[in-house]
N, CA, C and O of each residue as an XYZ file, in Angstrom:
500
protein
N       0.833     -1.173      0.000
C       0.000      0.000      0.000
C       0.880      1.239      0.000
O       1.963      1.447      0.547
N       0.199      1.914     -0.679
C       1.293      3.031     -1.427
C       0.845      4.182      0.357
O      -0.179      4.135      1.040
N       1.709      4.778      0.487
C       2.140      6.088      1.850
C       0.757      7.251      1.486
O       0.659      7.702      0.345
N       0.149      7.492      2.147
C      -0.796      8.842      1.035
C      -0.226      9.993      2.169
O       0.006     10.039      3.377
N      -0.151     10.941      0.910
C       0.450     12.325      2.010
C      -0.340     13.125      2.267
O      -1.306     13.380      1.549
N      -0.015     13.804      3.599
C      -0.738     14.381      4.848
C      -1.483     15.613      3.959
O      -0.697     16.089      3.140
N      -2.517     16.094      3.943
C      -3.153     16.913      3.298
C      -2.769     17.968      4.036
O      -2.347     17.855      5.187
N      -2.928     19.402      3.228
C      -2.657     20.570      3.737
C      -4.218     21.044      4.515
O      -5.155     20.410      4.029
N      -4.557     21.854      5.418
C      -5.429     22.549      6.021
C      -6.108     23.519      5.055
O      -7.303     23.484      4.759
N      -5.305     24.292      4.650
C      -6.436     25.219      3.399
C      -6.589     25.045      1.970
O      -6.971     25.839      1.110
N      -6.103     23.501      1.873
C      -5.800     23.349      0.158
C      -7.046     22.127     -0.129
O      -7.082     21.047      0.462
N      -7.911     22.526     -1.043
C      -9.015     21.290     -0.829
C      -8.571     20.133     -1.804
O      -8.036     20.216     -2.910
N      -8.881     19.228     -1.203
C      -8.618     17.271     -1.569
C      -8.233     17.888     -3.265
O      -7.106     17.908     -3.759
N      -9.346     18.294     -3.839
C      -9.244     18.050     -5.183
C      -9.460     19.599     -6.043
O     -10.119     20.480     -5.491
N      -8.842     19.838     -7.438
C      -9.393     21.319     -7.373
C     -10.300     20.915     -8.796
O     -11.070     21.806     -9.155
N     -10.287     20.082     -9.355
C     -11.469     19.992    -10.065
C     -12.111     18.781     -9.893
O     -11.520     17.924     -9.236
N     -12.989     18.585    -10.260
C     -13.728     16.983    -10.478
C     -14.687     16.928    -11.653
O     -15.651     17.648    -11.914
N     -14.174     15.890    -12.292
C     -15.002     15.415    -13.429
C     -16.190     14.590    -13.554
O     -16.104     13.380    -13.766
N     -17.200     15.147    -13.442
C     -18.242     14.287    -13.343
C     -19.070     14.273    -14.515
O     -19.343     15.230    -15.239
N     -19.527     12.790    -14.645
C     -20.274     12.482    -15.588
C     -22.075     12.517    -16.363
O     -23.108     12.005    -15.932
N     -21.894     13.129    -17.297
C     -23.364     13.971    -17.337
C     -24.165     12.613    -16.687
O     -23.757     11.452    -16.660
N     -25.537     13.204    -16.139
C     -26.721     12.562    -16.042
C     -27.299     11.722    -17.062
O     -27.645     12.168    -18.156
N     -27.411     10.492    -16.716
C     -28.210      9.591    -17.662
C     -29.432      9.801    -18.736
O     -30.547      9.658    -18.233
N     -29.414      9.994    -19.590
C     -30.889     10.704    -19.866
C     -32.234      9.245    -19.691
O     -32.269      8.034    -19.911
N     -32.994     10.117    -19.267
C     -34.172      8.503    -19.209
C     -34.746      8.502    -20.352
O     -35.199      9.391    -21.073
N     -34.659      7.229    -20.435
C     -35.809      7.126    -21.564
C     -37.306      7.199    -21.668
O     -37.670      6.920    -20.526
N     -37.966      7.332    -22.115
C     -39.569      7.403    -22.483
C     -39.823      5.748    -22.897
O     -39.559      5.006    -23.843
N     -40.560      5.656    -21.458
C     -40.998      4.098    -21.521
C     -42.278      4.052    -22.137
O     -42.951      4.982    -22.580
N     -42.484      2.993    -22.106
C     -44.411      3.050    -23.067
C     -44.942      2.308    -21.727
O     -44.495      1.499    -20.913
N     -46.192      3.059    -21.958
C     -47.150      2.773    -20.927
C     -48.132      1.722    -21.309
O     -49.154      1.941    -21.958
N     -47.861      0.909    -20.991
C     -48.402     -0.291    -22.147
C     -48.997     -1.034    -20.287
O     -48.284     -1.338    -19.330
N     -50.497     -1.096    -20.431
C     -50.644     -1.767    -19.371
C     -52.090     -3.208    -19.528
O     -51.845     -3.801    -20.579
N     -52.832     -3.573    -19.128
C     -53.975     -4.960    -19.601
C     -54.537     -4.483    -20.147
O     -55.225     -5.360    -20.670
N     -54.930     -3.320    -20.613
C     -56.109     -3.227    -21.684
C     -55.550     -2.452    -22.525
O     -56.486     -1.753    -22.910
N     -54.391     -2.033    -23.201
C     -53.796     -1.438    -24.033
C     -52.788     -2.576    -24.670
O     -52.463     -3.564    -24.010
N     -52.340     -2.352    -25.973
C     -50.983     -3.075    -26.674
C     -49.912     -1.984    -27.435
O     -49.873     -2.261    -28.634
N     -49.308     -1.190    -27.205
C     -49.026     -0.411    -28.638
C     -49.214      0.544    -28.290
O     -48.950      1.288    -27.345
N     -49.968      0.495    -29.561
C     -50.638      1.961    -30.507
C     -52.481      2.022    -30.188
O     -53.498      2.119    -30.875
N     -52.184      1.915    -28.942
C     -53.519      2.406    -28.288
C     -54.954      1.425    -28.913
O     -56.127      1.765    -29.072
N     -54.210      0.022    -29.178
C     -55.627     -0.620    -29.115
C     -55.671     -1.686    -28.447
O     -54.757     -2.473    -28.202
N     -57.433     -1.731    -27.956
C     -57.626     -2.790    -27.202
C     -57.434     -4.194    -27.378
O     -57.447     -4.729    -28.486
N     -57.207     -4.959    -26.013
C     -56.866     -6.643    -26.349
C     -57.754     -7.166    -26.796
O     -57.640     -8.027    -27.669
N     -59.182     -6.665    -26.167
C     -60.283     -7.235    -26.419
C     -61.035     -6.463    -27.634
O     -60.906     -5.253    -27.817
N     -61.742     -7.210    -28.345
C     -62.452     -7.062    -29.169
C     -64.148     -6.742    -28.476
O     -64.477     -6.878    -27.298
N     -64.892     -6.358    -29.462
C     -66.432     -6.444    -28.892
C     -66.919     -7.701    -29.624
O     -68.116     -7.506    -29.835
N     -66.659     -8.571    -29.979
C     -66.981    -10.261    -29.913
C     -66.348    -10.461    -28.740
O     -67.167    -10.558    -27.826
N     -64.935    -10.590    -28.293
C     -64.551    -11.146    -27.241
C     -65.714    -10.470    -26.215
O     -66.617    -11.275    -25.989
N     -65.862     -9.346    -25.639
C     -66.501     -8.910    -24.765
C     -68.016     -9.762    -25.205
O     -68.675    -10.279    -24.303
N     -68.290     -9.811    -26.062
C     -70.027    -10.526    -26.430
C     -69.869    -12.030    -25.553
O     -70.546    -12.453    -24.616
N     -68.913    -12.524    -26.131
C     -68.856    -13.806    -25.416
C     -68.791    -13.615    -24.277
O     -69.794    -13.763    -23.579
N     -67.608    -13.232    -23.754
C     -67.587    -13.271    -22.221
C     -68.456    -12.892    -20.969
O     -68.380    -13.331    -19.821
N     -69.478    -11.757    -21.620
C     -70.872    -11.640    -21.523
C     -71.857    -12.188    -21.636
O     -72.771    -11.798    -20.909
N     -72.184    -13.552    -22.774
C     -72.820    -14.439    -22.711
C     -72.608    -15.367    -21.794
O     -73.525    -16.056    -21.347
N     -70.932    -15.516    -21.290
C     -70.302    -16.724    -20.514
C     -70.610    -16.037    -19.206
O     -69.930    -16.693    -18.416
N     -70.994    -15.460    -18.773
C     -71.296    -14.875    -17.570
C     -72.675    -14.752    -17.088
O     -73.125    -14.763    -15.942
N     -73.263    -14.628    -18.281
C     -74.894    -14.820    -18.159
C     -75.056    -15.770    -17.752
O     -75.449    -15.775    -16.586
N     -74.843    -17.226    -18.499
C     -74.729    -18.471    -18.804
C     -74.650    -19.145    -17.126
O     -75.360    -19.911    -16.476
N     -73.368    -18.380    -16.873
C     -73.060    -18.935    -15.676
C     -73.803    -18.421    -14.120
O     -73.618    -19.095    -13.107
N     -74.677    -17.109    -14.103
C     -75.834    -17.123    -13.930
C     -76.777    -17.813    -13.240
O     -77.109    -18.199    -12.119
N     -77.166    -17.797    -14.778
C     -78.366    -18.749    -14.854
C     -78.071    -20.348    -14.171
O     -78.829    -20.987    -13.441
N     -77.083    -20.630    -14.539
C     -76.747    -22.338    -13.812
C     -76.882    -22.241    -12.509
O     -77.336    -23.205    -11.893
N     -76.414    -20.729    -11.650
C     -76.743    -21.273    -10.243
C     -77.696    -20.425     -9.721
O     -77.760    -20.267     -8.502
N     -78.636    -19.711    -10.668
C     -80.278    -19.674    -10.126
C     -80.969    -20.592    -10.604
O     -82.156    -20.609    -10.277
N     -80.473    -21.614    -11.499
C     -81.032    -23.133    -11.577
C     -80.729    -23.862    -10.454
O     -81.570    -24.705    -10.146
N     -79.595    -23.750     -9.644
C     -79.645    -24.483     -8.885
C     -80.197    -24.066     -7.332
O     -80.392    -24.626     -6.253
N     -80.291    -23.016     -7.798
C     -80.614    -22.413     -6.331
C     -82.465    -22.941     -6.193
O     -83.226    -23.379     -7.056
N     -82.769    -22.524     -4.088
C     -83.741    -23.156     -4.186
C     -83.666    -24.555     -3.272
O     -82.542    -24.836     -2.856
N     -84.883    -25.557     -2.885
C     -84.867    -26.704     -2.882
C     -85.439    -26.832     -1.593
O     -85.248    -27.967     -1.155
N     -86.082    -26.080     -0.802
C     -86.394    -26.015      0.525
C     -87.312    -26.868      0.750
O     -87.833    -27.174     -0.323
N     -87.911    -27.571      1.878
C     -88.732    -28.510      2.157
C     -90.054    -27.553      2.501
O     -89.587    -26.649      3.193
N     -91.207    -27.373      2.372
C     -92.143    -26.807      2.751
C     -92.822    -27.392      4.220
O     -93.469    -26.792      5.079
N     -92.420    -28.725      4.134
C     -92.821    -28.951      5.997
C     -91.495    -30.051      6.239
O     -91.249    -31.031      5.536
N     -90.840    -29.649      7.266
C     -89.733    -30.121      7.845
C     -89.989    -31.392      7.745
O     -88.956    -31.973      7.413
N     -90.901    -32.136      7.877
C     -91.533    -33.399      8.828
C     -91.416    -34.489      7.554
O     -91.129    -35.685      7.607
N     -91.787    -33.530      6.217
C     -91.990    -34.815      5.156
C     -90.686    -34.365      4.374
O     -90.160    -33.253      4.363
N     -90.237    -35.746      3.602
C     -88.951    -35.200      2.932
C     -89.575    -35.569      1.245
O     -90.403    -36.432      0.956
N     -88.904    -34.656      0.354
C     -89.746    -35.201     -0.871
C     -88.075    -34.906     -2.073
O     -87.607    -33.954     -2.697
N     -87.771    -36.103     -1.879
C     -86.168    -36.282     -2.590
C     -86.558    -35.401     -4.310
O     -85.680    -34.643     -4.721
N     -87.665    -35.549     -5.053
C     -88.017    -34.718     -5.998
C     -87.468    -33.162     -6.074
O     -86.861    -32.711     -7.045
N     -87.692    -32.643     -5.235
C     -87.304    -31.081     -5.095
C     -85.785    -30.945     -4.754
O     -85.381    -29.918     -4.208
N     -85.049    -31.837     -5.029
C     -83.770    -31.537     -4.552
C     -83.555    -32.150     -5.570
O     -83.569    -31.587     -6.664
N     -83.323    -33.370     -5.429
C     -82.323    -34.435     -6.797
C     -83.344    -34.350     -8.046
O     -83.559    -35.413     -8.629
N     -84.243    -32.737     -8.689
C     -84.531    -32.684     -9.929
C     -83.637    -32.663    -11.150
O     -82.411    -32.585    -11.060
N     -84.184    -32.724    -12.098
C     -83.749    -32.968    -13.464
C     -82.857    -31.574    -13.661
O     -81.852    -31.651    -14.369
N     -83.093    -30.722    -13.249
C     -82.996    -28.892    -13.526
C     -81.454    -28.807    -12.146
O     -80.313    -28.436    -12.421
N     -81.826    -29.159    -11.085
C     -80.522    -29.239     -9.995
C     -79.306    -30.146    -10.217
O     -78.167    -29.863     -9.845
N     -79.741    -31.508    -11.003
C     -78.603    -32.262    -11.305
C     -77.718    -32.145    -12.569
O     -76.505    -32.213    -12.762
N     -78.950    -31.914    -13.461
C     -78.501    -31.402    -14.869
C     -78.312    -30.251    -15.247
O     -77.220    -29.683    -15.232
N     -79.029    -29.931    -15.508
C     -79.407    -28.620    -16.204
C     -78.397    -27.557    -15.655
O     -77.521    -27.231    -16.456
N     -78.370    -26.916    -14.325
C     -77.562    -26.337    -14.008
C     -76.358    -26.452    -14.121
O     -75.916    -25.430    -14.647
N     -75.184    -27.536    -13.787
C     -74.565    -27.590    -14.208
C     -73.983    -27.841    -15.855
O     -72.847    -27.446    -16.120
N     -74.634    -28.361    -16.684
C     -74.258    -27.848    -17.526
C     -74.429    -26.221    -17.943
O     -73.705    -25.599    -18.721
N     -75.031    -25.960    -17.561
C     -75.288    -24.349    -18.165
C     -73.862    -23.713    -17.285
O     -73.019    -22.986    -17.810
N     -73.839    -24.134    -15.982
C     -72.589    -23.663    -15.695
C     -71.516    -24.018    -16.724
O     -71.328    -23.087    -17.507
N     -70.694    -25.185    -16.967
C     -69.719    -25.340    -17.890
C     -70.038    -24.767    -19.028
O     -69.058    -24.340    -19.638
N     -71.151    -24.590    -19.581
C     -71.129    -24.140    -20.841
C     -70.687    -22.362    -20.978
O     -70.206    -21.842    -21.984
N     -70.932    -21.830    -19.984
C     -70.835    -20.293    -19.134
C     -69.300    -20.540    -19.468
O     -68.684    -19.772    -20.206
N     -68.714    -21.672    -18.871
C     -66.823    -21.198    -18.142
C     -66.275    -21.376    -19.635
O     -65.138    -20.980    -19.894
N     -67.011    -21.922    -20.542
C     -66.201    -22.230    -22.300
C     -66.384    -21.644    -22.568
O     -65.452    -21.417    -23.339
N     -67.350    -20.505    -22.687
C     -67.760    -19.614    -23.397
C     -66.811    -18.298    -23.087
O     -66.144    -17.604    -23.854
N     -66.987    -18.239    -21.833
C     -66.030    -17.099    -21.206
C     -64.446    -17.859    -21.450
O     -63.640    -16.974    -21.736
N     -63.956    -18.890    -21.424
C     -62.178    -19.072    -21.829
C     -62.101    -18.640    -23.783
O     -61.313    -18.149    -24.592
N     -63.426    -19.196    -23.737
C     -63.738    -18.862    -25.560
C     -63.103    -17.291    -25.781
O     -62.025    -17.012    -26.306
N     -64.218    -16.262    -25.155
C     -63.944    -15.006    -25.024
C     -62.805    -14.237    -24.777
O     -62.544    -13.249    -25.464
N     -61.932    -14.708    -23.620
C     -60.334    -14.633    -23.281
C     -59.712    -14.706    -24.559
O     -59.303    -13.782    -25.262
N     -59.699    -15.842    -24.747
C     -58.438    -16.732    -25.760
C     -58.847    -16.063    -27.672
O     -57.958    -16.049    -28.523
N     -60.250    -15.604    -27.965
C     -60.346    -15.578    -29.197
C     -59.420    -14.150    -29.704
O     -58.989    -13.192    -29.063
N     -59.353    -14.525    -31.172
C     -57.876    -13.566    -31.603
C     -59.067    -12.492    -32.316
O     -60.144    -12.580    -32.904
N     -58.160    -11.493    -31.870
C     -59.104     -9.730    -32.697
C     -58.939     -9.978    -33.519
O     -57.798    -10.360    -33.775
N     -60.147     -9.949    -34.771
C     -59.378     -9.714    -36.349
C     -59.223     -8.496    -36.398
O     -58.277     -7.994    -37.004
N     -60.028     -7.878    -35.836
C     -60.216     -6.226    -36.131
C     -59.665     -5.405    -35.077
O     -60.224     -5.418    -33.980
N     -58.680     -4.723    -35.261
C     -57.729     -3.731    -34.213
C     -58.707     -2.313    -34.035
O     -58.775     -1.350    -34.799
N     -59.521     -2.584    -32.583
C     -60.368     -1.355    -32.234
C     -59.375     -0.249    -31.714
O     -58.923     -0.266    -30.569
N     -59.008      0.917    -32.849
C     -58.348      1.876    -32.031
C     -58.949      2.929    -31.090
O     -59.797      3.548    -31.733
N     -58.876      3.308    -30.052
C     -59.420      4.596    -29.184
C     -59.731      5.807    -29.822
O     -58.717      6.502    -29.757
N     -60.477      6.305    -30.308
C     -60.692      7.249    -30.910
C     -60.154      8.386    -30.283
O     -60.208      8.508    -29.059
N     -59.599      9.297    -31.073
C     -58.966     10.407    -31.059
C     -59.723     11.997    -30.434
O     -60.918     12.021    -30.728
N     -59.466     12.701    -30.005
C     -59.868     14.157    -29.837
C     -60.057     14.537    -31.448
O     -59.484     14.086    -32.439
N     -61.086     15.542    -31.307
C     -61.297     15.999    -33.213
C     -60.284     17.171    -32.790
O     -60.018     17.453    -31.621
N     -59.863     17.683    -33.704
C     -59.126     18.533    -33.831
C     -59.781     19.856    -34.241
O     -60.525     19.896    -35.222
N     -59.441     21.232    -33.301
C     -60.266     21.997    -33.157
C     -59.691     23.001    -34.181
O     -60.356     24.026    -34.334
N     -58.429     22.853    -34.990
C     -58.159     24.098    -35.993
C     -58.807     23.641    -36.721
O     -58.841     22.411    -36.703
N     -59.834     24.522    -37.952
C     -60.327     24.810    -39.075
C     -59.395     24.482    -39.897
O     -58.187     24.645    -39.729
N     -60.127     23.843    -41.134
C     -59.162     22.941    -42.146
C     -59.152     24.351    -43.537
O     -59.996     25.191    -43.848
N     -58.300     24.154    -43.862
C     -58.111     25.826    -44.332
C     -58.268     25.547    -45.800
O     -58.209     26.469    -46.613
C-alpha cells in the first residue's frame, strides 16, 4: 500500500472533479392490460359478447340451482332436490358459461379497435 500524504489545512482534496453527465431517461411506453401499442384494445367487442354471454350463462346455472327447501320439515320429498334442472341442467349451463367465457379470453381480434382520437379543433383551411 502506497504512503498517502498528509493533506494541507487550506488546500481542498481536489481542485477539479469530473463528473459524468446525467443519464438521460428514456420514455418508456405505458403499455398496461387493456392497451398493446398503438392504443388498441386486447379485447375485441366479440370477445366482450362472449364473455358476456359466458357470464350470463353462468348465472343462470346457479339460479337453476338455487332453491330446494322442504315446505314442511316433517316430510322429505327427494323430488325437489335431486330434480332434473338441480342435477342437470344447471350444471351444464354452468360449464357451458366457463367455455364460453375461456372462448372469449383466448379468441384472436381480427379487427384492431383503435381509441378514438380528440377531433381537432383548428379549421381545415
Amino acid at each position: 500500500m502506497a504512503k498517502q500524504q498528509p493533506r494541507r489545512p487550506n488546500q481542498p482534496a481536489q481542485t477539479q472533479r469530473k463528473t459524468a453527465p446525467a443519464p438521460t431517461r428514456r420514455a418508456e411506453s405505458r403499455d398496461n392490460i387493456f392497451s398493446s401499442g398503438s392504443h388498441d384494445f386486447i379485447f375485441g367487442r366479440q370477445n366482450f359478447i362472449f364473455m358476456g354471454i359466458g357470464l350470463g350463462l353462468v348465472l343462470l346455472g346457479l339460479a337453476a340451482m338455487a332453491g330446494g327447501a322442504m315446505p314442511d320439515p316433517n316430510k322429505w320429498e327427494p323430488e325437489r332436490i335431486y330434480s332434473f334442472r338441480r342435477i342437470t341442467l344447471a350444471p351444464i349451463l354452468m360449464v357451458a358459461g366457463f367455455v364460453a367465457i375461456i372462448f372469449g379470453i383466448f379468441k384472436k381480434n381480427t379487427q384492431p379497435t383503435a381509441i378514438p382520437s380528440m377531433p381537432n379543433d383548428t379549421p381545415e383551411a
